[in-house]
Every structure is written in structure tokens, then in C-alpha cells.
TILUMVO-203565 format. One record per atom (N, C-alpha, C, O): x negated, y, z negated; residue in three letters. Coordinates in pm, whole numbers, padded with zeros to 5 digits, always signed. Layout:
N
XYZALA/...
END
This chain:
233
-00084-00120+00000UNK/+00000+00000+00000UNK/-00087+00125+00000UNK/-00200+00123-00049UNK/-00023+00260+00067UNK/-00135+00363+00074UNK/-00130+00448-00088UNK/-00042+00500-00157UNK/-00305+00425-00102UNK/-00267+00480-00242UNK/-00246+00682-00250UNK/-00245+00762-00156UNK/-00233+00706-00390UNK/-00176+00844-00411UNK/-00299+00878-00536UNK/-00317+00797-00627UNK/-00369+00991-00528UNK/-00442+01031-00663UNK/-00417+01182-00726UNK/-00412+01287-00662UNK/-00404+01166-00841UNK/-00414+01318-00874UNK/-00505+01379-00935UNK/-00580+01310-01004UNK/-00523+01492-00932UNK/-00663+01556-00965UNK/-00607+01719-01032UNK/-00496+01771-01019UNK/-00730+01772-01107UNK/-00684+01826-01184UNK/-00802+01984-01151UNK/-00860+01963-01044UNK/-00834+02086-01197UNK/-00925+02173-01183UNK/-00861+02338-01216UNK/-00743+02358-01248UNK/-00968+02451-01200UNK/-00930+02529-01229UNK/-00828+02629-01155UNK/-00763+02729-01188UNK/-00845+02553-01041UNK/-00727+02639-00913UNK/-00685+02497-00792UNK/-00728+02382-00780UNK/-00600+02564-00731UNK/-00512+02458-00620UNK/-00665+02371-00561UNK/-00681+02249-00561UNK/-00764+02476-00516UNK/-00853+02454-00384UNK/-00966+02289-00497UNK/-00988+02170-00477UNK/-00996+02381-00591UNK/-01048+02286-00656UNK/-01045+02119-00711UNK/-01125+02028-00733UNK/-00904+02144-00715UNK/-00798+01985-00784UNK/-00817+01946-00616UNK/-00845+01829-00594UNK/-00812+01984-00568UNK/-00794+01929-00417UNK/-00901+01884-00338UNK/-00883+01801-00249UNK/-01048+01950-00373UNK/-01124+01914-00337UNK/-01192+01749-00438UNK/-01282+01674-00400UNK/-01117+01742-00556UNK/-01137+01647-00656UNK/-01043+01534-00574UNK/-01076+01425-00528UNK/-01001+01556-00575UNK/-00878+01444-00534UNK/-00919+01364-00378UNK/-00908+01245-00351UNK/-00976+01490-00281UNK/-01005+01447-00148UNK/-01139+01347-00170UNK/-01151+01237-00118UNK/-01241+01413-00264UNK/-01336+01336-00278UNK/-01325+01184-00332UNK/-01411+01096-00327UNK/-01219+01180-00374UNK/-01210+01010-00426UNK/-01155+00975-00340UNK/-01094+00873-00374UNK/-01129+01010-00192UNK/-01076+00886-00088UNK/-01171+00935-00007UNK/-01149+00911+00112UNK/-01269+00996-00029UNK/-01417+01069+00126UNK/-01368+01061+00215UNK/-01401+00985+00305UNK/-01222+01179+00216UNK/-01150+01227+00342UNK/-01130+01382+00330UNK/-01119+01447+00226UNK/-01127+01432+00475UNK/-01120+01579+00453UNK/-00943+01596+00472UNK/-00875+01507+00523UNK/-00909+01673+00442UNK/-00792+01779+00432UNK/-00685+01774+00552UNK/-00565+01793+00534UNK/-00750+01744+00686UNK/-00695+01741+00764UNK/-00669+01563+00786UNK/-00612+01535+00891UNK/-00702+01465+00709UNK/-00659+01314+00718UNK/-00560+01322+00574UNK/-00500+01222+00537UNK/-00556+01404+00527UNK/-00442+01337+00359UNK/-00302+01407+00368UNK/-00297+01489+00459UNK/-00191+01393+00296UNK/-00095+01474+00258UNK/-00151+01559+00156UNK/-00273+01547+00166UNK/-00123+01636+00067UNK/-00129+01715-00022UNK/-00031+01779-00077UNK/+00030+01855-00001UNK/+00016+01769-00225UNK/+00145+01827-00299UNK/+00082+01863-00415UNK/+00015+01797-00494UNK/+00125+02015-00411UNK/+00077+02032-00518UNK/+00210+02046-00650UNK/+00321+02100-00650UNK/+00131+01969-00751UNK/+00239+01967-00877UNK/+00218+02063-00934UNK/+00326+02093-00984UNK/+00118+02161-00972UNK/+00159+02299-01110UNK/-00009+02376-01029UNK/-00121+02327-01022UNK/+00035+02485-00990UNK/-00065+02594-00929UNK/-00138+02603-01101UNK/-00254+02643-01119UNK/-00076+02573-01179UNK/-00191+02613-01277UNK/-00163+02792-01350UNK/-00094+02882-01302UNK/-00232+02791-01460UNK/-00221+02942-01518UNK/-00328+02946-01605UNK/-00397+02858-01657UNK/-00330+03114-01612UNK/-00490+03119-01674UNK/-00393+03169-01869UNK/-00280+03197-01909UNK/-00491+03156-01911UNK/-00487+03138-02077UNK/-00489+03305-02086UNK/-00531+03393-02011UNK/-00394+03307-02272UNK/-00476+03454-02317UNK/-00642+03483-02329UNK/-00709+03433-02420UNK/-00689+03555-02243UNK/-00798+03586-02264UNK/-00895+03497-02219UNK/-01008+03482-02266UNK/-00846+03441-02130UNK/-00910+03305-02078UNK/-00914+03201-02143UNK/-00974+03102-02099UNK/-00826+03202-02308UNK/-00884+03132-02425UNK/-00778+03019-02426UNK/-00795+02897-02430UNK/-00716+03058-02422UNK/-00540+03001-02485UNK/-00433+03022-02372UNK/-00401+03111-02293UNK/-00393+02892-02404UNK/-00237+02895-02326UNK/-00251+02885-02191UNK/-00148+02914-02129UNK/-00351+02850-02121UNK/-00421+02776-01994UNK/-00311+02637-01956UNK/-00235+02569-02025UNK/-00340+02638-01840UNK/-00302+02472-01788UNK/-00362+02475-01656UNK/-00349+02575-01586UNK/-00449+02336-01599UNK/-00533+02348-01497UNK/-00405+02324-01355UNK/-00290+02283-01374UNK/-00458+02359-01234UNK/-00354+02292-01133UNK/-00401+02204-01108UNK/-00519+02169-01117UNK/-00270+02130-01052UNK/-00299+01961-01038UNK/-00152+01920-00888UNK/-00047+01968-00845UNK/-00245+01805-00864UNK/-00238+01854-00702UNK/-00203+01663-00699UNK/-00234+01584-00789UNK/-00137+01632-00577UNK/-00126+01477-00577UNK/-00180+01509-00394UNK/-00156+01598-00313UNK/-00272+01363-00391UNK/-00356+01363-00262UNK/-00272+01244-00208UNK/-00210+01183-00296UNK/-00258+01199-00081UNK/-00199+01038-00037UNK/-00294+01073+00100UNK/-00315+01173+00168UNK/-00335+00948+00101UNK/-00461+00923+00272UNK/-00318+00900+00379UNK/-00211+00839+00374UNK/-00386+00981+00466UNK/-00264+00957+00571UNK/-00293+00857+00669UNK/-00402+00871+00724UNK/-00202+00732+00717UNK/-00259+00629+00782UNK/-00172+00667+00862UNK/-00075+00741+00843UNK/-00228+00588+01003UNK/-00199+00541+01107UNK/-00084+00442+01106UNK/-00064+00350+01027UNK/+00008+00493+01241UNK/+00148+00399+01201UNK/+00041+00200+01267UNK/+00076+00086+01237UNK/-00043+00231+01330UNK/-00131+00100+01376UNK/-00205+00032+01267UNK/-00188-00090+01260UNK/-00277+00084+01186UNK/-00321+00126+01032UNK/-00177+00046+00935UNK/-00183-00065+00884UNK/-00101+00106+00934UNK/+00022+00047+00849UNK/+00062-00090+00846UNK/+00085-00166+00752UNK/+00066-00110+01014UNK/+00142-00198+01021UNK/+00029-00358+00968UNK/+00059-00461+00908UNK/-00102-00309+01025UNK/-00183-00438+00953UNK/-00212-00399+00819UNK/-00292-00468+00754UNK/-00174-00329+00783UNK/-00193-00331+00604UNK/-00072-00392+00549UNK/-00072-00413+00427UNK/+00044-00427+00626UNK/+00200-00487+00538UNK/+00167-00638+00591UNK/+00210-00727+00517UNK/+00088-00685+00722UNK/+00083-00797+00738UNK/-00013-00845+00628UNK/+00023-00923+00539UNK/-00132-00796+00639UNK/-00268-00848+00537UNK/-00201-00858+00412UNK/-00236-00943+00331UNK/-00089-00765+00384UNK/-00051-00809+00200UNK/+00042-00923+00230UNK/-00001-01028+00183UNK/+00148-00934+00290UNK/+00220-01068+00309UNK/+00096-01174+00314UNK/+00088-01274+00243UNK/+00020-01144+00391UNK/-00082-01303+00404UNK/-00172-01326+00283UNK/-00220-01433+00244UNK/-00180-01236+00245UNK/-00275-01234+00072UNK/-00187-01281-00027UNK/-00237-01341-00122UNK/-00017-01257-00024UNK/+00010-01307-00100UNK/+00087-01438-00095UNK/+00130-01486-00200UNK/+00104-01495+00015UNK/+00079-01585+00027UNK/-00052-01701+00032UNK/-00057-01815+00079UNK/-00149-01619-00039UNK/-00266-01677-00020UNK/-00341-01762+00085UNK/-00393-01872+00067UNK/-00334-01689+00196UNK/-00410-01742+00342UNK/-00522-01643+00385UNK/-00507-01523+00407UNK/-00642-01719+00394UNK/-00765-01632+00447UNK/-00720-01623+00602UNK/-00695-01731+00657UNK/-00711-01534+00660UNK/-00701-01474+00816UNK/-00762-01333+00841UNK/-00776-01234+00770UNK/-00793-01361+00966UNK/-00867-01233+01039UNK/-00713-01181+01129UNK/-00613-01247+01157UNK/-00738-01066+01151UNK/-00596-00987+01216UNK/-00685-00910+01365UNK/-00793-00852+01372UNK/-00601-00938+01450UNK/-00655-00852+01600UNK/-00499-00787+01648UNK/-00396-00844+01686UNK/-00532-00651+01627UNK/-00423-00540+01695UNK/-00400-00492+01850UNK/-00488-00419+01896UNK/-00318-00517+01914UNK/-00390-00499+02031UNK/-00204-00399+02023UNK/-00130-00409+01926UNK/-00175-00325+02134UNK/-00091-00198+02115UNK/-00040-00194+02235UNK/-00118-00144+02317UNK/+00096-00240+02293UNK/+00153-00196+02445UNK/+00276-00173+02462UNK/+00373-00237+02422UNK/+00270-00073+02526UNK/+00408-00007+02549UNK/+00516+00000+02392UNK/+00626-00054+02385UNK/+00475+00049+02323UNK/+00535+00077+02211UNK/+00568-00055+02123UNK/+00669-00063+02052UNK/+00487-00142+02133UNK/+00478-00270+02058UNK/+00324-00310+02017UNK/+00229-00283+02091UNK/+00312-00366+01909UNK/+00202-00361+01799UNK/+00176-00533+01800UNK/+00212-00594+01699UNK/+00130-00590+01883UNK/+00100-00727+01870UNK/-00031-00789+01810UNK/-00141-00807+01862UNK/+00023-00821+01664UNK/-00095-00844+01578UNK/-00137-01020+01622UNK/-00041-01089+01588UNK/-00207-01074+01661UNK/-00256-01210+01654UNK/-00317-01235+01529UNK/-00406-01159+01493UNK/-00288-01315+01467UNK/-00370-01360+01331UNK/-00420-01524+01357UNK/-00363-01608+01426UNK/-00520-01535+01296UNK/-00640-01632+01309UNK/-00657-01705+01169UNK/-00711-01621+01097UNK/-00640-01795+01113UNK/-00627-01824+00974UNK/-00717-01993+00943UNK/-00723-02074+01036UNK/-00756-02014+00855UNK/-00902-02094+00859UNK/-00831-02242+00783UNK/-00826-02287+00669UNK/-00771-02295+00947UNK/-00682-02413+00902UNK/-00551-02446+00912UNK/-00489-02538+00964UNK/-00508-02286+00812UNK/-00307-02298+00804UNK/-00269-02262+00891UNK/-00180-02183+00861UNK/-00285-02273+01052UNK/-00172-02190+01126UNK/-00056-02284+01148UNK/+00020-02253+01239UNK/-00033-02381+01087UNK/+00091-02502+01132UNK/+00166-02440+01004UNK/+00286-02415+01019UNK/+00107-02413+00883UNK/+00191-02331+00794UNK/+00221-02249+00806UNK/+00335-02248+00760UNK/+00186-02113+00863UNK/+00217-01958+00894UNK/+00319-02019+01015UNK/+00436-01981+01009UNK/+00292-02082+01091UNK/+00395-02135+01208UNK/+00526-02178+01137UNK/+00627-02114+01106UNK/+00497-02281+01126UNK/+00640-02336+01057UNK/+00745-02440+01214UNK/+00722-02454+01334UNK/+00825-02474+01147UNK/+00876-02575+01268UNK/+00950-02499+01321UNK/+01024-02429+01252UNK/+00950-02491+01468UNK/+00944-02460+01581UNK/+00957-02266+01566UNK/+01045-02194+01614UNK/+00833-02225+01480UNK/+00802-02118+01457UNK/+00919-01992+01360UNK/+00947-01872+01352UNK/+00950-02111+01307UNK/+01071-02046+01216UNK/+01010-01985+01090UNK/+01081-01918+01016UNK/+00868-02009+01060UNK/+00800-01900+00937UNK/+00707-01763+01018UNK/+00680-01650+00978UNK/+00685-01814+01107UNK/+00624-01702+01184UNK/+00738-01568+01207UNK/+00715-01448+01213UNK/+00890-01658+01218UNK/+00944-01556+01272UNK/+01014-01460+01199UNK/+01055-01351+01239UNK/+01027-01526+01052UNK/+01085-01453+00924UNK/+00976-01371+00866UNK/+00993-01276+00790UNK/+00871-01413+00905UNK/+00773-01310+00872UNK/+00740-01186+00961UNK/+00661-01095+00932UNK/+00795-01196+01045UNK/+00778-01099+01206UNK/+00926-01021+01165UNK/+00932-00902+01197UNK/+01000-01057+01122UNK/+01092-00996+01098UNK/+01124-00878+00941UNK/+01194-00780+00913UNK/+01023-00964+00880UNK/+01022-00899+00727UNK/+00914-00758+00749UNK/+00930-00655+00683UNK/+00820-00773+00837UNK/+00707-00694+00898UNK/+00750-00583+00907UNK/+00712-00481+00849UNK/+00869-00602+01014UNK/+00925-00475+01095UNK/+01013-00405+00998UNK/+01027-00283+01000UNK/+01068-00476+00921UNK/+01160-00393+00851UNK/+01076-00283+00753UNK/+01085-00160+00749UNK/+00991-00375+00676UNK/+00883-00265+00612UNK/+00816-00147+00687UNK/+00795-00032+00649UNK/+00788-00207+00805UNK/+00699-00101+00852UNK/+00848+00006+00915UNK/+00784+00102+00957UNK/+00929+00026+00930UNK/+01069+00071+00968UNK/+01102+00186+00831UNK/+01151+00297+00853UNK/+01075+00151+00728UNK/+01095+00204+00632UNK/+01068+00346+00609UNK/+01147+00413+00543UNK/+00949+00403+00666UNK/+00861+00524+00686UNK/+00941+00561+00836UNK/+00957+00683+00844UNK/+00976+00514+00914UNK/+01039+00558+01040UNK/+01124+00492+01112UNK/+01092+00374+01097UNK/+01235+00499+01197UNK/+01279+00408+01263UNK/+01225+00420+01373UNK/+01238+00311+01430UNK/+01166+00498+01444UNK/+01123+00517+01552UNK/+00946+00434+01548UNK/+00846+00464+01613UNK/+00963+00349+01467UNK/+00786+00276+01473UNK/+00826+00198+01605UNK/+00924+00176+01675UNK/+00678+00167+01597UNK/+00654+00039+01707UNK/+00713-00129+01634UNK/+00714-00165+01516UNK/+00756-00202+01759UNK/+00805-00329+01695UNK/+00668-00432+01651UNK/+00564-00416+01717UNK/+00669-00512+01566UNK/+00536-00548+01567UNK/+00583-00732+01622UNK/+00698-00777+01620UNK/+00502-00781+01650UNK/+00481-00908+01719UNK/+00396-00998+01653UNK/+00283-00952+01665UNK/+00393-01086+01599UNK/+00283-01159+01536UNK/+00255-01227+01593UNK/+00361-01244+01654UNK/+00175-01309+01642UNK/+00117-01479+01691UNK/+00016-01478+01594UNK/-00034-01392+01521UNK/-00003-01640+01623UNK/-00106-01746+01559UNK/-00171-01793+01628UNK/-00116-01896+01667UNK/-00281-01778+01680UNK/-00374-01842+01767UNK/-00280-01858+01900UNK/-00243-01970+01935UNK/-00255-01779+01949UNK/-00164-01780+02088UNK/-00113-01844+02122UNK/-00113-01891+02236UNK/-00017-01881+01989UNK/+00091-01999+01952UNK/+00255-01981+02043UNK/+00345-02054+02086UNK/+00212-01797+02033UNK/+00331-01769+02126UNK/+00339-01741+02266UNK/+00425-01676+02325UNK/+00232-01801+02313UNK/+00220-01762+02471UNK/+00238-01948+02520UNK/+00301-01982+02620UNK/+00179-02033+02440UNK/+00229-02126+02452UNK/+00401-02191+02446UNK/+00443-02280+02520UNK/+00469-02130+02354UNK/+00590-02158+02312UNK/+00667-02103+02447UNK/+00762-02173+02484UNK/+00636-01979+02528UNK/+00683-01904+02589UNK/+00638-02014+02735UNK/+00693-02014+02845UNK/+00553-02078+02702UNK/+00542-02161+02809UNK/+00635-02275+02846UNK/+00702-02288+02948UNK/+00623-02357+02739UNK/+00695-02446+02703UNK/+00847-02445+02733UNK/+00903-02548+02770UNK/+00924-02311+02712UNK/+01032-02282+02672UNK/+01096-02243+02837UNK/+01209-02277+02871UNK/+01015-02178+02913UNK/+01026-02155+03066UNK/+01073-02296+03111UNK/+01182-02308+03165UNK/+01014-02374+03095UNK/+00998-02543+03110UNK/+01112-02591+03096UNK/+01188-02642+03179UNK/+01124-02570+02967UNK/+01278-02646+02909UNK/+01394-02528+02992UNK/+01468-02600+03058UNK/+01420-02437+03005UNK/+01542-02388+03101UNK/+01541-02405+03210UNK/+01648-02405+03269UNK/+01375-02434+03304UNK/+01403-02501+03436UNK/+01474-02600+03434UNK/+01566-02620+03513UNK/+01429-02693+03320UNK/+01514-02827+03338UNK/+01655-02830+03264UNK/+01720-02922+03312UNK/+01707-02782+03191UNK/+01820-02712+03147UNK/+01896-02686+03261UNK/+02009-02733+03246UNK/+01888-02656+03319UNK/+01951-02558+03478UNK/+01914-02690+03590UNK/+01973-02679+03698UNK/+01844-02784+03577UNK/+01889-02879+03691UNK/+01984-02975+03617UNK/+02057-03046+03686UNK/+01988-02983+03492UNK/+02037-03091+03410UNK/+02213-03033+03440UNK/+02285-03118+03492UNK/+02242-02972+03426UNK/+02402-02858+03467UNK/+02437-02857+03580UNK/+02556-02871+03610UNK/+02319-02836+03688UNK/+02383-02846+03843UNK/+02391-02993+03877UNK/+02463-03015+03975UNK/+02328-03117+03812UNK/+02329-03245+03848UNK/+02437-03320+03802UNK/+02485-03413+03866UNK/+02493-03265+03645UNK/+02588-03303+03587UNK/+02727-03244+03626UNK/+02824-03318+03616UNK/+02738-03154+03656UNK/+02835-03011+03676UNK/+02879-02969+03543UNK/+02947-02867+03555UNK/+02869-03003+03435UNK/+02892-02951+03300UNK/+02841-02899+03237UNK/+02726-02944+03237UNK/+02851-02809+03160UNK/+02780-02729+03050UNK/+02681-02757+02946UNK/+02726-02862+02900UNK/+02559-02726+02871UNK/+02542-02803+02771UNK/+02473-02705+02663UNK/+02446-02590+02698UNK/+02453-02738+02569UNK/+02400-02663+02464UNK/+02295-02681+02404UNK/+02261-02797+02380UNK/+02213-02573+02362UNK/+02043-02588+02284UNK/+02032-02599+02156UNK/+02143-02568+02112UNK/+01960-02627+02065UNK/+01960-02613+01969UNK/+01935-02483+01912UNK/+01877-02398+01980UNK/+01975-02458+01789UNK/+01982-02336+01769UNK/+01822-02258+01783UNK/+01732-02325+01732UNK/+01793-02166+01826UNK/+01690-02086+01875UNK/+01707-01922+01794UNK/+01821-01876+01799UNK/+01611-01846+01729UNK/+01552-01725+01734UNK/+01594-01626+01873UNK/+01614-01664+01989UNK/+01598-01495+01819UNK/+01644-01423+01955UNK/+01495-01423+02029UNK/+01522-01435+02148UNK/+01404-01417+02020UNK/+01286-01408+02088UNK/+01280-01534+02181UNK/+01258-01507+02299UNK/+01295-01663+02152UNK/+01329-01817+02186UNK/+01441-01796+02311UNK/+01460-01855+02418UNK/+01493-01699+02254UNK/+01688-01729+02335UNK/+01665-01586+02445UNK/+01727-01592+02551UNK/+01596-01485+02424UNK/+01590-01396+02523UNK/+01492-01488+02661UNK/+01526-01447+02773UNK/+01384-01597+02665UNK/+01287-01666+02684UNK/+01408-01708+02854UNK/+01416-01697+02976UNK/+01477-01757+02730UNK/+01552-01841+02840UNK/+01618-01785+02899UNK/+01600-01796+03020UNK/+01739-01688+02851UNK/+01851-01623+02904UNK/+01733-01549+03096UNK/+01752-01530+03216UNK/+01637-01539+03003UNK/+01556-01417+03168UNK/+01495-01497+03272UNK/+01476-01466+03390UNK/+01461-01629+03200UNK/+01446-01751+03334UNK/+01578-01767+03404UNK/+01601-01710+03511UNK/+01659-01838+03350UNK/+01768-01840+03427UNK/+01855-01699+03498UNK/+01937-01727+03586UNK/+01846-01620+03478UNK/+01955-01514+03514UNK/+01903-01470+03663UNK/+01949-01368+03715UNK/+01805-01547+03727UNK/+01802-01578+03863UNK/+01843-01677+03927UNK/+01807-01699+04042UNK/+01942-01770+03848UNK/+01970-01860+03878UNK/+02101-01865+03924UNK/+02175-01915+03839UNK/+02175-01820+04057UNK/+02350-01796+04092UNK/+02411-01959+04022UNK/+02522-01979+03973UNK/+02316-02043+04035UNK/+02431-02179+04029UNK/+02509-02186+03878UNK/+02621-02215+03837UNK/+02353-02134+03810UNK/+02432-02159+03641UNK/+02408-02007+03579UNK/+02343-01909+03616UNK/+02505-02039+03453UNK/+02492-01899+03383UNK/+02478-01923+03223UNK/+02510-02035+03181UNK/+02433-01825+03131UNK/+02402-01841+02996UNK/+02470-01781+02915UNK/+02517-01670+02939UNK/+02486-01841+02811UNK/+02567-01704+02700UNK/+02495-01773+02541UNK/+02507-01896+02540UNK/+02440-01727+02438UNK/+02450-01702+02316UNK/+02596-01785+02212UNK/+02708-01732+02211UNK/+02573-01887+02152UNK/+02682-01884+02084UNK/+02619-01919+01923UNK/+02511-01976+01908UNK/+02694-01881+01824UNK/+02670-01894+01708UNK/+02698-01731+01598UNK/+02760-01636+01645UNK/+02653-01730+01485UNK/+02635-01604+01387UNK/+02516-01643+01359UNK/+02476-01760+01365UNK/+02430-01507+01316UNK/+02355-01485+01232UNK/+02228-01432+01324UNK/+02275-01385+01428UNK/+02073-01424+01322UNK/+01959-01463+01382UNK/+01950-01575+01441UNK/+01897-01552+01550UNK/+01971-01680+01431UNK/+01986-01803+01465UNK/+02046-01857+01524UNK/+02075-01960+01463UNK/+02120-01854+01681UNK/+02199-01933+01785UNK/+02184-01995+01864UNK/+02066-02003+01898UNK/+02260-02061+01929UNK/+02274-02148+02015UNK/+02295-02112+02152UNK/+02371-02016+02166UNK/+02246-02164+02262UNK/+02251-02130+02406UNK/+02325-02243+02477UNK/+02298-02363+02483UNK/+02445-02159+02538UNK/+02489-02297+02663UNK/+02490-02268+02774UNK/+02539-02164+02818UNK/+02436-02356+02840UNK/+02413-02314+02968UNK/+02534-02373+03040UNK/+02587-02462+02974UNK/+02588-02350+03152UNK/+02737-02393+03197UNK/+02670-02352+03364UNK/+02582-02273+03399UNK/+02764-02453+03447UNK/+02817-02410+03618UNK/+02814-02267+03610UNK/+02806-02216+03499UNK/+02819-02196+03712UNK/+02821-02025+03724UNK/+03009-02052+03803UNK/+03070-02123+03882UNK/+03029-01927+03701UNK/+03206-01925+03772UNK/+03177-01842+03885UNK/+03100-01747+03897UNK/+03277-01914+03988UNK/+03280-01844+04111UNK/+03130-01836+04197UNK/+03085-01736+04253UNK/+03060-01988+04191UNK/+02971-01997+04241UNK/+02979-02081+04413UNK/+03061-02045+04497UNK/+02897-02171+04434UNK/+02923-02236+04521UNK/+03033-02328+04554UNK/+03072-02357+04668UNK/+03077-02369+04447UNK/+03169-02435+04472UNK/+03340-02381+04497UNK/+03432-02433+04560UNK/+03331-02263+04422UNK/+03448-02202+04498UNK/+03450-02122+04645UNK/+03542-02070+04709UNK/+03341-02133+04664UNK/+03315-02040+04818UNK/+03301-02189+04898UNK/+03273-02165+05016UNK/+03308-02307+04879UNK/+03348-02393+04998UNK/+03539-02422+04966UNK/+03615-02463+05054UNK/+03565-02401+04878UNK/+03710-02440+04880UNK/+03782-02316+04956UNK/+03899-02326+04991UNK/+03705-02198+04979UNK/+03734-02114+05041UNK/+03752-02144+05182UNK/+03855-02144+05248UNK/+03615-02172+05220UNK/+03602-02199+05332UNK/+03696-02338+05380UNK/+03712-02355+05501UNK/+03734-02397+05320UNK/+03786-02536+05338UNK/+03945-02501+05388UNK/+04010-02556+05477UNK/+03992-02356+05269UNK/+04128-02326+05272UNK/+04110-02253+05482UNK/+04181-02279+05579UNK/+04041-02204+05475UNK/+04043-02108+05568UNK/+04019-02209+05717UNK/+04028-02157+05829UNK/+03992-02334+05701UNK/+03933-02394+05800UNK/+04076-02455+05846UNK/+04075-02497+05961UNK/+04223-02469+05765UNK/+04340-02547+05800UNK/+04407-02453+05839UNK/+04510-02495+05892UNK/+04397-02308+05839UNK/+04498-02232+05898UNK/+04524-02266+06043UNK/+04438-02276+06130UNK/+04655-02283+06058UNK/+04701-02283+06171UNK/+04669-02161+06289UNK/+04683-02042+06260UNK/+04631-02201+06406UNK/+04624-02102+06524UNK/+04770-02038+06565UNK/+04860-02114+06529UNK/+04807-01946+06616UNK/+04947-01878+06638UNK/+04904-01904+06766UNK/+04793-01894+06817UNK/+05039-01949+06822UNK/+05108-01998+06967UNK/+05069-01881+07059UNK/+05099-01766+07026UNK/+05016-01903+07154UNK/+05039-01818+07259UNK/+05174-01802+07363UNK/+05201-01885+07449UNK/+05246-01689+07340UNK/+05380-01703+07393UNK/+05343-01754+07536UNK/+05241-01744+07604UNK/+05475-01815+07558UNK/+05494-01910+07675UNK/+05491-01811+07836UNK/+05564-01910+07842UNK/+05486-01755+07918UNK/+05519-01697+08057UNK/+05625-01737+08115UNK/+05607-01851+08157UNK/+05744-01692+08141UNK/+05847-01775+08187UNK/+05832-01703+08350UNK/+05905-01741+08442UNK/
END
């Protein structure tokens, strides 16, 4: 957490320069509030009080966001190294951990993702307008994202072979956006979300008003009768 110090001296400039010196930052990296400008005594003797000033180091919203991951992982007690990398208004921390990443993972990334989720909310707290943050584990999620392409290709032949609908197991919105964007080039089938909570289910179904109603079309249109050509008498 970013710490706060207070400092004390004979004027504003002074408490302030006390206070900056215990984080060896200048003026233009801290907040600064000052609590009591201070007053001088009778006679310089009596009835004094020094000003006193509260300092806070000003971090980086990039800065923040690996300081809320590193305390979740500390207190969960896991040694890991953290790599920040920053795009398009998303904060994708990779963490590296000496052994546990099947624990920070969790089955089928269901601790990774409550923790990706607990992340953002903290770091949200100071702004809503932060960056979203992203966690992986040893590029656990570029794999999953692989994997998961995979399973809706075959999802989507499994529906056009069967002609029926079918359903996934329940999936994370990150899991379920994966798929919904593979398929939604797909005219034959279509996707929808079902369930409450973080946690739903995907069915994939026939696409209405796909191929198969454009041959019954054509089928209707192929029996119309020709109109008589009147007779010449």
C-alpha cells in the first residue's frame, strides 16, 4: 500500500522538506497536505506549535497496479517475479512463480481468474477510468486461448453435423468472449450465453434463417405454376 508520513518543523517549507526526505522524493513526485501551518509562541517562548504537514509518494497507475498484485501473491505466500507490459489501455501483468503456477492457475483457470478480478476492482478504487489489468502465468493464457479456438471449431462442426444445438460447460467471460468471436463468422451456427452470475454457459445452436431455410425457399419457388399463354383464336 502507498505509504503516508508526517513531519513536523518550524514552518510549512520545513515539515515538508522532513517528510520528502524520508521517501528521497522531490515535491513534484508526492501529494502534500498540510495539517496545522503552525504558530509562533509569546515571545518566541510560549504557546508555539510546529507545522505539520502529511507527505503520500505519488505512484503510477502501472506502479499500483503491480503493487495490489505483489501483495495478493505475498499473502498468499508465493515467491514470483511480475513482468508489466501496457496496451491499449490494458495492464498485462505475466507472473512467473518458482513451481506454483498449477496453484495460482487453478482448474481450468478459475484462481487465476478470481484473482484478475479482485485486482481490478482494487486497482478501480482510486479511479474508474484505470486500465483493466490481465494476469497470466507463464503464458498460460495464450495457450488456453489456443486451445479454446480449437474447441469452437469443433463445437460448430459438431451442430452443423448433428443439426442440433449443444451446450459448454460453464466458462468465465474471458473463456466465453474466446468463443462467441471464433464463431460469429460462422452464418451456419450462432451463440448465445446462458446462465447467472460470472460463470456461464454457451450454446451453440443451427443459425435461424440460415441455409436451410433459403433452400425451402427456393424449393417453394421452384413449384410455382407457369401462367397460360392465352390461346389466338
Amino acid at each position: 500500500m502507498t505509504r503516508t508520513v508526517e513531519a513536523s518543523g518550524n514552518s510549512v517549507a520545513e515539515a515538508t522538506a522532513r517528510a520528502l526526505a524520508k521517501f528521497g522524493i522531490v515535491s513534484e513526485q508526492a501529494n502534500i497536505e498540510v495539517i496545522d501551518r503552525g504558530r509562533k509562541g509569546f515571545f518566541g517562548l510560549f504557546g508555539g506549535a510546529p507545522a505539520r504537514v502529511a507527505v503520500s509518494q505519488r505512484v503510477s497507475v502501472e506502479a499500483r497496479a503491480e503493487e495490489i498484485v505483489a501483495d495478493m501473491l505475498r499473502l498468499m505466500r508465493l515467491s514470483s517475479q511480475l513482468h508489466v507490459t501496457e496496451e491499449k489501455n490494458t495492464l498485462i501483468i505475466d507472473i512467473e512463480t518458482a513451481g506454483s503456477d498449477g496453484l495460482l492457475i487453478g482448474k481450468g483457470g478459475n484462481t487465476l481468474s478470481a484473482l484478475e478480478y479482485v485486482a481490478n476492482r482494487m486497482l478501480q478504487r482510486g479511479s474508474k477510468k484505470s486500465p483493466k489489468i490481465i494476469l497470466d502465468v507463464s503464458g498460460y493464457k495464450r495457450r488456453r486461448g489456443d486451445f479454446l479456438k480449437g474447441k469452437a471449431l469443433s463445437l460448430a462442426e459438431q451442430v452443423k453435423a448433428a443439426k442440433k444445438q449443444v451446450t459448454t460447460e460453464p466458462m468465465d467471460s474471458a473463456d466465453r468472449s474466446v468463443i462467441h468471436a471464433v464463431l460469429k463468422s460462422d452464418p451456419a451456427v450462432e451463440t448465445r450465453s446462458v446462465g447467472q452470475g460470472r460463470v456461464k454457459s454457451i450454446v451453440v445452436a443451427p443459425a435461424k434463417g440460415g441455409s436451410k431455410s433459403k433452400s425451402k425457399s427456393r424449393s417453394r419457388g421452384g413449384q410455382r405454376r407457369r401462367r397460360r399463354q392465352p390461346t389466338r383464336k
